[in-house]
C-alpha positions as CSV (number, residue, x, y, z in Angstrom):
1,X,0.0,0.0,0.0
2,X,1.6,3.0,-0.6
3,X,2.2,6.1,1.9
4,X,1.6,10.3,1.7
5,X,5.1,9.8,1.0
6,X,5.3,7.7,-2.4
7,X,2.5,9.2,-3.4
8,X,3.8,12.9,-2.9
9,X,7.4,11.8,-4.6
10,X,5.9,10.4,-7.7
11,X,3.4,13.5,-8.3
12,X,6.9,15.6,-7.5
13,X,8.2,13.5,-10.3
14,X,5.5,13.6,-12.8
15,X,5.0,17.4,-12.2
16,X,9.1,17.5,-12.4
17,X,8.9,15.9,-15.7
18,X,5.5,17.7,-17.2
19,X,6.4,21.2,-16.1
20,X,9.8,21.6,-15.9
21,X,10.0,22.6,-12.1
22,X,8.1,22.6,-9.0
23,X,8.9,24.7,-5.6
24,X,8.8,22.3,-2.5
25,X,7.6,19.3,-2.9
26,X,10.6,16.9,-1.9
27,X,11.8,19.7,0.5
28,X,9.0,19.5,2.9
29,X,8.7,15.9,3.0
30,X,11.2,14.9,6.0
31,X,13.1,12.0,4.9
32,X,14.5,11.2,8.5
33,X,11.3,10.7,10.3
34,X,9.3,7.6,10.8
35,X,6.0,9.2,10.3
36,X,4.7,11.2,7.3
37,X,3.7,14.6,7.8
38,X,0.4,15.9,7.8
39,X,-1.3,16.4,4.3
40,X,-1.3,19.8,4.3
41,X,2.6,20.2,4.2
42,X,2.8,17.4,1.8
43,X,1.1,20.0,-0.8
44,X,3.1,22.3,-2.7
45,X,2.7,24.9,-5.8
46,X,4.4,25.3,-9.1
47,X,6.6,27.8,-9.6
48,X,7.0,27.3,-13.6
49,X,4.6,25.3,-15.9
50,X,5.3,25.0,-19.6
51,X,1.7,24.1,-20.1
52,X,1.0,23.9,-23.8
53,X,-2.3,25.6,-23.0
54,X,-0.9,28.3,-21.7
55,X,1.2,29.5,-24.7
56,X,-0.9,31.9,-27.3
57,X,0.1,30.4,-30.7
58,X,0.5,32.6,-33.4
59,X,0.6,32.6,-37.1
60,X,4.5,32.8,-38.7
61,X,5.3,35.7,-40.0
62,X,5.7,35.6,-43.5
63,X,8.3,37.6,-45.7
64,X,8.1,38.9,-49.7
65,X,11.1,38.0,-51.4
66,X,13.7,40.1,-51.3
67,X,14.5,39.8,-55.3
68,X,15.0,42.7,-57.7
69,X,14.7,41.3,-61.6
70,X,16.7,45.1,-62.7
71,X,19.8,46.6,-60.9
72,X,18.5,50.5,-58.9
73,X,22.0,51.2,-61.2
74,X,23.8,50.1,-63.9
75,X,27.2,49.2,-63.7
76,X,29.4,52.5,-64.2
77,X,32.3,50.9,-66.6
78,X,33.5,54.8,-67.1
79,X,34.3,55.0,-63.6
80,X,35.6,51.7,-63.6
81,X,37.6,52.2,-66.7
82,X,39.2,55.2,-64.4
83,X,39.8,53.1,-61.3
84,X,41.5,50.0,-64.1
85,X,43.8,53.4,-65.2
86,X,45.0,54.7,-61.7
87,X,45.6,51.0,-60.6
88,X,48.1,49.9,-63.5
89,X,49.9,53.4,-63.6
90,X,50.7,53.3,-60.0
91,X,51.3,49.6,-60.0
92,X,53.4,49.0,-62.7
93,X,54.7,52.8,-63.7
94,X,57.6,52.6,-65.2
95,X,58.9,49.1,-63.9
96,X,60.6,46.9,-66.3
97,X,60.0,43.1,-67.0
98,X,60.4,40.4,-64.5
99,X,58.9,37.2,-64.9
100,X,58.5,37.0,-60.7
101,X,57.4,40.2,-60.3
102,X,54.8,39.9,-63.0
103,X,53.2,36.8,-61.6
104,X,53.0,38.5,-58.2
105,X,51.3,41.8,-59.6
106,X,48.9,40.1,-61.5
107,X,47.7,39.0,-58.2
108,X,47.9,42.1,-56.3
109,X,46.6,44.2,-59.5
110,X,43.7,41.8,-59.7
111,X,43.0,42.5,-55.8
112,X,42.8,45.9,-55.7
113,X,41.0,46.5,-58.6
114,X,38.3,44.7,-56.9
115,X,38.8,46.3,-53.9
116,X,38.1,49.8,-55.4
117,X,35.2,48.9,-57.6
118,X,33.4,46.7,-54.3
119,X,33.9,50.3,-52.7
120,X,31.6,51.8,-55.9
121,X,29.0,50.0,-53.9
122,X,27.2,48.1,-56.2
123,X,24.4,46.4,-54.5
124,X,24.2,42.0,-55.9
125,X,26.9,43.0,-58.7
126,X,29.2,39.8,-58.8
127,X,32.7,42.0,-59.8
128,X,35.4,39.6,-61.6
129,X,38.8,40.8,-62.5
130,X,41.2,39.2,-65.3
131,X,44.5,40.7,-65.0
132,X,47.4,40.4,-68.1
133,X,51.2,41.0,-67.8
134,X,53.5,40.4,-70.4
135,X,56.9,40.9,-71.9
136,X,56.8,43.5,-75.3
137,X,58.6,41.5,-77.5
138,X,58.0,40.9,-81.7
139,X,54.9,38.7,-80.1
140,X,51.0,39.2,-80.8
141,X,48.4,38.4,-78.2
142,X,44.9,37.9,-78.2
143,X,42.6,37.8,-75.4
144,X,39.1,37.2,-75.5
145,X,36.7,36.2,-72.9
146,X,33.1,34.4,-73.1
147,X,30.0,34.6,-71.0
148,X,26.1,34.3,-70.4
149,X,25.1,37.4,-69.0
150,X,21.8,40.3,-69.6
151,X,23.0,42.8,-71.6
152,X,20.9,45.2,-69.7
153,X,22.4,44.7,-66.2
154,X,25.6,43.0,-66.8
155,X,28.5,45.2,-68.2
156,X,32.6,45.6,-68.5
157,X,34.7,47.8,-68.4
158,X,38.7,47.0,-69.8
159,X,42.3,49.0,-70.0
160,X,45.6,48.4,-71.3
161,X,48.6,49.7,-70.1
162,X,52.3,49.9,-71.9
163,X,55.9,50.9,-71.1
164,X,59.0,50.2,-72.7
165,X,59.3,46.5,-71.6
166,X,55.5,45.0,-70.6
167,X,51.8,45.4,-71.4
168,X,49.3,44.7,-69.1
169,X,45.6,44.0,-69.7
170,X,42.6,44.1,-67.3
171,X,39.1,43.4,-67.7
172,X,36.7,43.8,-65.0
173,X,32.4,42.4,-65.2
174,X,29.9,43.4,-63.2
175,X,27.7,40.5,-63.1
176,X,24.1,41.5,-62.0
177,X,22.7,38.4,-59.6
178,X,19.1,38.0,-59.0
């Protein structure tokens, strides 16, 4: 048969397990004596109930998409045609050719090119630099480039730069994404 005891323990345990917490329960029961307290001690309240009742359920919030099918600019290649001119003229200058110092501006050209056009601001354009060094020898060079793009939002911009000893080609596009 069980006691006040048992039966306080397991509805400290059930309400421990549905609720989360409960106040007093095991606290007042005194575990050292031989006879169970009086009912009235045995009783206890909750002090935090995660009763599903008791949450107000709401309908989620629901968002438009957040896509734009035409850029709020175009991309300004004129601008960027300026920025392709400052970079290479302080760059390279008046430098002569070196195979190791060509492979390292490409990468540093390339860099900072799209540094200063990502500073233009131009909200979802996708920027992409191609950077060219070479030796000016009795050599010919072609470069061309191939793409899918909207020739409404997508554009380029390109510059080449000479000195005595190397040539140096960059193309930047501003790729317009969705």
């Amino acid at each position: 048969m069980a006691t006040d005891r048992d039966i306080a323990k397991s509805r400290a345990s059930r309400s421990l397990k549905r609720h989360g917490s409960i106040s007093s329960v095991i606290s007042s029961i005194d575990v050292g004596s031989k006879y169970p307290p009086p009912p009235r001690s045995i009783m206890s309240t909750i002090s935090h109930a995660n009763d599903p009742r008791d949450l107000k359920i709401e309908p989620p919030v629901s968002y438009e998409p957040t896509y734009q099918l035409a850029p709020a600019r175009t991309f300004p290649a004129g601008t960027v045609n300026n920025i392709l001119q400052n970079v290479l003229e302080q760059s390279l200058g008046d430098r002569s050719y070196d195979p190791v110092f060509c492979k390292e501006s490409t990468k540093s050209i390339s860099e900072e090119v799209k540094q200063r056009v990502k500073l233009l601001q131009l909200d979802r354009y996708k920027i992409i630099s191609l950077v060219h060094v070479g030796q000016i020898k009795d050599q010919g060079l072609n470069i061309a480039s191939r793409c899918l793009w909207d020739a409404k939002s997508d554009s380029f911009s390109t510059f080449e730069y000479r000195n005595g000893s190397l040539f140096a080609n960059v193309m930047v596009f501003g790729i317009y994404q969705e």
